[in-house]
C-alpha positions as a Python dict, from the first residue, in 0.01 Angstrom:
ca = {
    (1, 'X'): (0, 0, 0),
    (2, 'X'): (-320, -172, -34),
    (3, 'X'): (-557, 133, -151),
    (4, 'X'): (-307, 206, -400),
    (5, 'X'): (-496, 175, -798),
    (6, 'X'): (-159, -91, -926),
    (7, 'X'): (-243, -290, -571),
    (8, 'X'): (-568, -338, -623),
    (9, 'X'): (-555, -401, -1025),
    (10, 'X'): (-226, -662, -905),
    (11, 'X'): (-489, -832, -663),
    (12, 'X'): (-756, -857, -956),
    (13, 'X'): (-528, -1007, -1225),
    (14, 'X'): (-470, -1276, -994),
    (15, 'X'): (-813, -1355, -894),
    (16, 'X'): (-879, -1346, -1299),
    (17, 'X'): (-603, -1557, -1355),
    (18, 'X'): (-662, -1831, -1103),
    (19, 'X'): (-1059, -1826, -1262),
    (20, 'X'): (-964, -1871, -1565),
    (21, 'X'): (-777, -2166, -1453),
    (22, 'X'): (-1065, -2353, -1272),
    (23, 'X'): (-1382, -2296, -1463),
    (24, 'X'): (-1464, -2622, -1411),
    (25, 'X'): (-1417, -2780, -1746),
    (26, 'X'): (-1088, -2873, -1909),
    (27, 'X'): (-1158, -2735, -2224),
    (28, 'X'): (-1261, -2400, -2100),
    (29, 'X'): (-945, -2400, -1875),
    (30, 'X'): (-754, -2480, -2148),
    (31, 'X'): (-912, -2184, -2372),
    (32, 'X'): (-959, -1901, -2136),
    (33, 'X'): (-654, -1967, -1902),
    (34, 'X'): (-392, -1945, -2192),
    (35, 'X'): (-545, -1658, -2339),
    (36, 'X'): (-564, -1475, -1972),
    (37, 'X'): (-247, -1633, -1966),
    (38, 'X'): (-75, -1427, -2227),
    (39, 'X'): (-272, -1119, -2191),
    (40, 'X'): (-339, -1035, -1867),
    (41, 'X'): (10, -849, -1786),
    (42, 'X'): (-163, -621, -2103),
    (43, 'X'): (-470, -568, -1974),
    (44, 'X'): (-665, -317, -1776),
    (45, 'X'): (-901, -265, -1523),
    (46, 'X'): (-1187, -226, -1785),
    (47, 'X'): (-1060, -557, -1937),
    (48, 'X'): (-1006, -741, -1586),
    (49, 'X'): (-1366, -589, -1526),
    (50, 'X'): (-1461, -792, -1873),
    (51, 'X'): (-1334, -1149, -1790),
    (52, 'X'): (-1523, -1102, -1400),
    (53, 'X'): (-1889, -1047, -1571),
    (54, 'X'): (-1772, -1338, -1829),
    (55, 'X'): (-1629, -1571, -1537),
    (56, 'X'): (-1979, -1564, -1433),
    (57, 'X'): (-2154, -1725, -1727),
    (58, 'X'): (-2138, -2107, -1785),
    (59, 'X'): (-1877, -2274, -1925),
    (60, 'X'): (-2082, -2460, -2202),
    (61, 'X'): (-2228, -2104, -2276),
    (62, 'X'): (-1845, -1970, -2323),
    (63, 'X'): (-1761, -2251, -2547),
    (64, 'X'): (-2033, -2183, -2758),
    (65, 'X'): (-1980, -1857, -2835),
    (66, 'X'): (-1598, -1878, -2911),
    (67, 'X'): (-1679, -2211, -3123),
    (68, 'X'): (-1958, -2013, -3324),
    (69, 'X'): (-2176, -2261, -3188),
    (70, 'X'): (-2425, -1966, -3116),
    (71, 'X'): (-2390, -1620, -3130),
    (72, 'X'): (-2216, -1429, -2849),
    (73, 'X'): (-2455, -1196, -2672),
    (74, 'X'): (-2416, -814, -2736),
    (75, 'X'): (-2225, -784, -2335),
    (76, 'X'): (-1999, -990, -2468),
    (77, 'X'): (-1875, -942, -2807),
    (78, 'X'): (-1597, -731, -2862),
    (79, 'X'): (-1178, -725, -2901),
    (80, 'X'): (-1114, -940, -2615),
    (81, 'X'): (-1355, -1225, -2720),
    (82, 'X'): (-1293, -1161, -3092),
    (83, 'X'): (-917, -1210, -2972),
    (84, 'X'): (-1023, -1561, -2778),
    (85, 'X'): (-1205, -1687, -3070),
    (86, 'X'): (-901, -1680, -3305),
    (87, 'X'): (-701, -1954, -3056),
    (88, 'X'): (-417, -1811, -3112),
    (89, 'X'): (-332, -1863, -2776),
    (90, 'X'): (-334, -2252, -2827),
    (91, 'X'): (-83, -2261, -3064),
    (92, 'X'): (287, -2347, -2959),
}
């Protein structure tokens, strides 16, 4: 039913997932769509909430802060970003 809670959070894993897919640079496809990759079936509304406010920085910005390039802004720096920055994700 479409106003059912599990609908709607279905609907916004895979508008996450298909963002994280097409940032608009490779290497922050690459980054952020294997992570979202292996964690979205995890994750929660609060956390699908997350990667929608961070889908709407730049790409450069993003790559910054996971590289250490410069520090990630207060919104943004918690588990789930302390979680990208580790690459795991990359490894196979």
């Amino acid at each position: 039913m479409p106003g059912k809670p599990e609908h709607s959070l279905a609907v916004h894993k895979k508008r996450i997932r298909y963002l994280a897919w097409h940032r608009g640079t490779k290497e922050a496809d690459l980054i952020l769509g294997g992570f979202v990759d292996q964690h979205l079936e995890k994750m929660d509304a609060a956390g699908c909430q997350w990667f929608e406010t961070l889908f709407h920085q730049a790409d450069q910005d993003i790559l910054d802060w996971i590289t250490g390039k410069t520090p990630t802004p207060e919104a943004f720096d918690n588990a789930i970003m302390d979680k990208i920055k580790t690459l795991d994700h990359m490894k196979k």
